[in-house]
Legacy VTK file of the C-alpha trace (Angstrom):
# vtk DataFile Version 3.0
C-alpha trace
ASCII
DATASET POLYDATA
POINTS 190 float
31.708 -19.139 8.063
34.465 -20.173 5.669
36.275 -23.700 7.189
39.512 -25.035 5.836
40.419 -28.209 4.969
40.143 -29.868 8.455
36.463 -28.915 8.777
37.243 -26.599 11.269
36.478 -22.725 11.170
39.384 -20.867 9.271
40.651 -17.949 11.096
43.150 -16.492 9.117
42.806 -13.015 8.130
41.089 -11.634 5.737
43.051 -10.010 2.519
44.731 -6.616 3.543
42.730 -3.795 1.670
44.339 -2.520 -0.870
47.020 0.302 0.121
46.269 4.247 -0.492
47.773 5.444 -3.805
50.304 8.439 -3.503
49.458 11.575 -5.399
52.094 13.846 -6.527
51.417 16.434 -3.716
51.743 13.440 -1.176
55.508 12.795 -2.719
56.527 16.281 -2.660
55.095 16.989 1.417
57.641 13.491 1.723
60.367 15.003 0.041
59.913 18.166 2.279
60.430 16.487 5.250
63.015 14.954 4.074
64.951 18.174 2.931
64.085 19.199 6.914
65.540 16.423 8.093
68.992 16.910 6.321
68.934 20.281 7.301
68.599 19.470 10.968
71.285 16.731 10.683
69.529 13.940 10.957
70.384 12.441 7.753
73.393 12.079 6.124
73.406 13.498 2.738
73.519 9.740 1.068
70.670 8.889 2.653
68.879 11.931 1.852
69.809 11.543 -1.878
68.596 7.697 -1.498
65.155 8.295 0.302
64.310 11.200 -1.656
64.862 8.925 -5.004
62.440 6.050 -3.522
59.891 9.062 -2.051
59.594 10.675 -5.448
58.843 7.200 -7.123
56.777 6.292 -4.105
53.189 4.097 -5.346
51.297 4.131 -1.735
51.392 6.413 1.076
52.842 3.400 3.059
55.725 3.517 0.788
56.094 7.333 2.164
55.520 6.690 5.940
57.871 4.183 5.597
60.352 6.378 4.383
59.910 9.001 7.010
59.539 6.653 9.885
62.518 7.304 12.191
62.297 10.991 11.751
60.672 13.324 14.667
57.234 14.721 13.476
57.574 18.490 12.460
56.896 20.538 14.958
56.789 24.296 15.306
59.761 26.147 16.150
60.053 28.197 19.110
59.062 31.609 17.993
56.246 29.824 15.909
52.670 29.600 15.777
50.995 26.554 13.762
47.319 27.007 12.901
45.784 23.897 11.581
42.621 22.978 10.163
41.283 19.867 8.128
37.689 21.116 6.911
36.998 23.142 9.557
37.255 27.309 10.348
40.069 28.808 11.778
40.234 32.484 12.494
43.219 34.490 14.014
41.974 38.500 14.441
42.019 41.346 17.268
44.686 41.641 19.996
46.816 39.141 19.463
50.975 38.520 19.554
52.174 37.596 15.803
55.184 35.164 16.366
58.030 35.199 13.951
57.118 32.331 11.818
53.370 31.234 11.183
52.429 27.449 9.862
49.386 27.809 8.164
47.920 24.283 7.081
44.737 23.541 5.806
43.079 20.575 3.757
39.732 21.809 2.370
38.979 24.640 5.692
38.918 28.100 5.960
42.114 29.994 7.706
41.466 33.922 8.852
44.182 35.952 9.687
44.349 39.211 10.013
47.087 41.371 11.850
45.757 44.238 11.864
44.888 44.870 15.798
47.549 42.365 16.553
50.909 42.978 18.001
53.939 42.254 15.903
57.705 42.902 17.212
58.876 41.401 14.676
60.792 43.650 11.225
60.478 40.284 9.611
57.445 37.082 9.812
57.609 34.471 8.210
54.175 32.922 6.726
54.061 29.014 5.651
51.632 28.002 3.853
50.404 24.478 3.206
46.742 24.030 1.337
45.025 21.584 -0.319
41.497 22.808 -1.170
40.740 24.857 0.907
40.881 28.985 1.398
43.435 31.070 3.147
42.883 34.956 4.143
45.574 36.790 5.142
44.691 40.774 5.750
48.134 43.257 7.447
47.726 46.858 8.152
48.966 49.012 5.236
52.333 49.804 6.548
53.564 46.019 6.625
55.115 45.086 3.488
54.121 41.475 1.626
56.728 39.786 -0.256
55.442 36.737 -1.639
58.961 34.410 -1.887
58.444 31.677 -3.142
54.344 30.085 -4.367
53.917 26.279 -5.616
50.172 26.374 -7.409
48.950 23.173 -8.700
44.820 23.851 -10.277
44.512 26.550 -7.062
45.398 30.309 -7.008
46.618 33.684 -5.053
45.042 36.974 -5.057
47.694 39.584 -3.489
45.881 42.651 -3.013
48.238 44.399 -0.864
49.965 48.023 -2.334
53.714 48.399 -1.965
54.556 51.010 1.161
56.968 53.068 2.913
58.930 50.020 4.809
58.143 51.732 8.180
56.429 48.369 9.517
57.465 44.225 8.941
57.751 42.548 6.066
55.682 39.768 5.822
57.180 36.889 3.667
54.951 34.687 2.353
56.449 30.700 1.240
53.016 28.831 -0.057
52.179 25.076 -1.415
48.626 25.166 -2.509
46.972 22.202 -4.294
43.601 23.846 -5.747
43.061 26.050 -2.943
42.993 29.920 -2.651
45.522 32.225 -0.747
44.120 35.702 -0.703
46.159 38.767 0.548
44.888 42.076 1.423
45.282 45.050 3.567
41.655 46.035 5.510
39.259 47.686 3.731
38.824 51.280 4.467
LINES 1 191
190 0 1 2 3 4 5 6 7 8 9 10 11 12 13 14 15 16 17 18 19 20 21 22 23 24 25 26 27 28 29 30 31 32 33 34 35 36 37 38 39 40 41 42 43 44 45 46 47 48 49 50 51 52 53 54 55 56 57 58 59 60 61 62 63 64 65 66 67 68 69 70 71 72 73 74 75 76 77 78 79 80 81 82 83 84 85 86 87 88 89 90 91 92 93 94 95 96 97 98 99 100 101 102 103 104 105 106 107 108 109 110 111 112 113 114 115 116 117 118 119 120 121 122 123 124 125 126 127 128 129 130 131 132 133 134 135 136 137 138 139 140 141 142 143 144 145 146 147 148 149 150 151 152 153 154 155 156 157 158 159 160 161 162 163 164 165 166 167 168 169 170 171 172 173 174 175 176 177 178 179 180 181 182 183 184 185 186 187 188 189
């Protein structure tokens, strides 16, 4: 037992261990909030303009939590379904409701969705994508059409699959961040 000078036992805390380094992918999920939280109004534009300067410089990830502090957690909208998995297995198949936007995050899991039993009154649904390491499957019937908007790919990669069709059914837009994981997209197999 360490004592200090007095000869008596010395209580005082130990040296905080040493804070978690940001990674680039860290910064840019900060900077995403933030753009969500300007959008919903709660931030001004100045302020927006300021954090996102000190997030995108950001050394720790308690630089970044401090910078997104007073904002609301994201949360689903209504019409929205968020599947989330750390390393687990997630699967989504069968009879089932598709809601108008799905969250799909996942660190170094499996996600399984397929829509091809489900029910889906949607002409439009909105897939978002967030994914480390891990591997996302995404199968719809053949008559939904897949646009894939808009795909951030750091060391991972996407495999669409799917075949253009006759716009009879939804369109399925697909908005993806994937660190070095795998989105693949595909109609069933025949």
């Amino acid at each position: 037992m360490d004592m200090n000078a007095g000869g008596r036992p010395d209580h005082t805390p130990a040296s905080p261990a040493p804070a978690l380094r940001a990674s680039d992918s860290d910064r840019e999920r900060a900077v995403n909030e933030l753009q969500r939280a300007v959008a919903a109004g709660m931030l001004s534009l100045a302020e927006f303009e300021e954090r996102t300067g000190r997030a995108l410089v950001a050394a720790t990830l308690a630089d970044l939590k401090a910078l997104l502090a007073d904002l609301p957690a994201a949360r689903p909208a209504p019409g929205a379904m968020l599947l989330e998995t750390g390393s687990g297995k997630l699967v989504r198949e069968g009879a089932w409701l598709v809601p108008a936007r799905l969250l799909l995050r996942c660190q170094s899991g499996v996600v399984k969705i397929d829509t091809t039993q489900a029910e889906c009154h949607h002409s439009e649904v909105v897939l978002d994508i967030q994914c480390g390491s891990g591997q996302i499957r995404v199968t719809v019937p053949r008559h939904w059409t897949v646009r894939v908007e808009s795909v951030r790919v750091h060391t991972g990669r996407v495999v669409d699959r799917t075949r253009p069709t006759d716009g009879s059914g939804p369109v399925l837009r697909v908005f993806a961040d994937l660190g070095s994981g795998t989105l693949r997209l595909r109609h069933p197999r025949r």
